[in-house]
Each structure stands twice: as C-alpha cells, then as structure tokens.
MOPAC internal coordinates of N, CA, C and O (Angstrom, degrees):
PM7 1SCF
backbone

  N    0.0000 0     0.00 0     0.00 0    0    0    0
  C    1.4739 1     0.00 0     0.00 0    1    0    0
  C    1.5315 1   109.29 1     0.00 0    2    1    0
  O    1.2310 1   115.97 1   -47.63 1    3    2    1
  N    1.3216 1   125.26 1   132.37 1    3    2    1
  C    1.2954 1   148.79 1   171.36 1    5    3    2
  C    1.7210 1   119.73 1   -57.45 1    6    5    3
  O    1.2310 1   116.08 1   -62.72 1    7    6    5
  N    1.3467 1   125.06 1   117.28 1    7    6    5
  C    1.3413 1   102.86 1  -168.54 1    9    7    6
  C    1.3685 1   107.71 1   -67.20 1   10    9    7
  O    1.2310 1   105.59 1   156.13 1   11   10    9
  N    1.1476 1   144.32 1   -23.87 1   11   10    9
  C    1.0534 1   125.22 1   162.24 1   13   11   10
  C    1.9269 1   118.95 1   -23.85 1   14   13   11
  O    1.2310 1   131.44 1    99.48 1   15   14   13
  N    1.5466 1    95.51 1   -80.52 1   15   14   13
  C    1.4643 1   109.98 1  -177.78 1   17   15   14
  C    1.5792 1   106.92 1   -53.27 1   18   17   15
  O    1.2310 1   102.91 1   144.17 1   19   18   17
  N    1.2313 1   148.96 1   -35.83 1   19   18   17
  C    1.4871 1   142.61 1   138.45 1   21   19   18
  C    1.2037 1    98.93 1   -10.00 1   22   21   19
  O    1.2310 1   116.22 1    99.32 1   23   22   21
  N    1.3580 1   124.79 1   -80.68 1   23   22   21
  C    1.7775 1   125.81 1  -130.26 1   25   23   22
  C    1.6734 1    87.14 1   -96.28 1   26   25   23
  O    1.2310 1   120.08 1   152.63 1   27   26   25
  N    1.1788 1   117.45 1   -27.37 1   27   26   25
  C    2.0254 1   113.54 1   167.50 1   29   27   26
  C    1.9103 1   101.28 1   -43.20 1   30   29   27
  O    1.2310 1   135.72 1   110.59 1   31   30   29
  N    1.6812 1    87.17 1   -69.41 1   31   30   29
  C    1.4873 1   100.06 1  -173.25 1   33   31   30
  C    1.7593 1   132.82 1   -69.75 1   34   33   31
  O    1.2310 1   132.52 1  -178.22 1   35   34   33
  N    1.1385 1    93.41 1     1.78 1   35   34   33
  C    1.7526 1   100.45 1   166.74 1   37   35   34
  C    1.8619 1   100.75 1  -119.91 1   38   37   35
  O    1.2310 1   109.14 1   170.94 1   39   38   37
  N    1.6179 1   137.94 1    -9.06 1   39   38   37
  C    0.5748 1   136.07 1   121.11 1   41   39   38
  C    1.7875 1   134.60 1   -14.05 1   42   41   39
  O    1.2310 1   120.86 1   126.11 1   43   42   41
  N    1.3533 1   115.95 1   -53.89 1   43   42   41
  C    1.6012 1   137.66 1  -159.97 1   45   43   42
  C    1.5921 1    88.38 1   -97.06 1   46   45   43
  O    1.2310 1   119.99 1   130.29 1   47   46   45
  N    1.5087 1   117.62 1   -49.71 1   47   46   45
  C    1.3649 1   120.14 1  -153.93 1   49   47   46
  C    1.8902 1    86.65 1   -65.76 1   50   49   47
  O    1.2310 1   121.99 1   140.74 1   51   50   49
  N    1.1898 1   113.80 1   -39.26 1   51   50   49
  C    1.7237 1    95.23 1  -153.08 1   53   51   50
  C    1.7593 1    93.96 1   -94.36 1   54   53   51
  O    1.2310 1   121.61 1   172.88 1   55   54   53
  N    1.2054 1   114.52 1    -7.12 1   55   54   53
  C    1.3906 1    94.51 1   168.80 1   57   55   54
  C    1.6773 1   116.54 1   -93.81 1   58   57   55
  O    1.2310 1   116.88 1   178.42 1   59   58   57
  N    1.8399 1   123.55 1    -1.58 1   59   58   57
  C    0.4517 1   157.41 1   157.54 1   61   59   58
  C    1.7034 1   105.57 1   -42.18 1   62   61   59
  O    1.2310 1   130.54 1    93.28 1   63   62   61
  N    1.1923 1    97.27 1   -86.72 1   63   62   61
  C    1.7481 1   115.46 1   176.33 1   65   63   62
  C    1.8082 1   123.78 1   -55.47 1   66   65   63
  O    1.2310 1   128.44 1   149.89 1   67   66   65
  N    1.3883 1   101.34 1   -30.11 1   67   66   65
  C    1.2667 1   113.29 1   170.66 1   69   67   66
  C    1.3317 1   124.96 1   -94.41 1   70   69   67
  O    1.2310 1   119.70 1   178.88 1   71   70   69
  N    1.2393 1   118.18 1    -1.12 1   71   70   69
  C    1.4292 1   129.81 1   145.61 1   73   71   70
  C    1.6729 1   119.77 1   -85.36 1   74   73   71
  O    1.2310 1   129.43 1   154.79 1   75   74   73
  N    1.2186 1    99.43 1   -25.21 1   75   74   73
  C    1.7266 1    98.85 1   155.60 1   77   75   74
  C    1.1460 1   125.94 1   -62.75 1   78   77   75
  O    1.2310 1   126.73 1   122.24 1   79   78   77
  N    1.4235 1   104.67 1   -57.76 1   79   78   77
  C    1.3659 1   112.78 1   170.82 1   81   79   78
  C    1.7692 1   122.07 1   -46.02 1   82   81   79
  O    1.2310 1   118.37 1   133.66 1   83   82   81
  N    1.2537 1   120.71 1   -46.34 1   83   82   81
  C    1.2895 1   138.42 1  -172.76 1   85   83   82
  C    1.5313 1   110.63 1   -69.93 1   86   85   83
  O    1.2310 1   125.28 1   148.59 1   87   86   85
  N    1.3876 1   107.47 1   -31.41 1   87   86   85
  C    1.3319 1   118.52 1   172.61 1   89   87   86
  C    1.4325 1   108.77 1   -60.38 1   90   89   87
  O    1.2310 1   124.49 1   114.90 1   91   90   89
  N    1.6634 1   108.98 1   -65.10 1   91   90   89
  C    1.3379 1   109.20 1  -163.06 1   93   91   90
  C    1.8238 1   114.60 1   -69.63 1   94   93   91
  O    1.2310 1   134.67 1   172.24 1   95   94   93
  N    1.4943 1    89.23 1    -7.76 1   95   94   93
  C    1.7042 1    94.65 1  -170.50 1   97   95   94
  C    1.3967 1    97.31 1   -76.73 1   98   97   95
  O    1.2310 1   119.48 1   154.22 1   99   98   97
  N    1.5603 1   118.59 1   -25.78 1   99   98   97
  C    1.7133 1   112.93 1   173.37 1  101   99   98
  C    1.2308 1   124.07 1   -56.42 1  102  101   99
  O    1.2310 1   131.68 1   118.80 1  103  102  101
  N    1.5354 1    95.05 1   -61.20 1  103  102  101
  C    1.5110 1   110.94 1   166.38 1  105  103  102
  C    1.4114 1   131.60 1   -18.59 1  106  105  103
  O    1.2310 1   122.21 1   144.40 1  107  106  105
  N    1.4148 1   113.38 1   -35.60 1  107  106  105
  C    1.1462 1   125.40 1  -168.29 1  109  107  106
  C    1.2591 1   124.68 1   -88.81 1  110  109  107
  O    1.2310 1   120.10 1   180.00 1  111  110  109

C-alpha cells in the first residue's frame, strides 16, 4: 500500500469513528 492510500484510509477511518461518536453524542 502507497502512503498516499494509508493516509486516504486512516483519513476515512477517523472520520469514520467520529461520526460515530457524534451520532451517539446526539442520541443522548
């Protein structure tokens, strides 16, 4: 894997997770 495609894909992962997060923080 290309660092490019690394820093895409941990890029996605944390906006990924922080839209989880943001979700459940509504929820609440």
């Amino acid at each position: 894997m290309n660092p490019w495609a690394s820093c895409f894909f941990i890029n996605w992962l944390l906006q990924l997770l922080n839209g989880g997060l943001l979700e459940k923080g509504k929820t609440d």
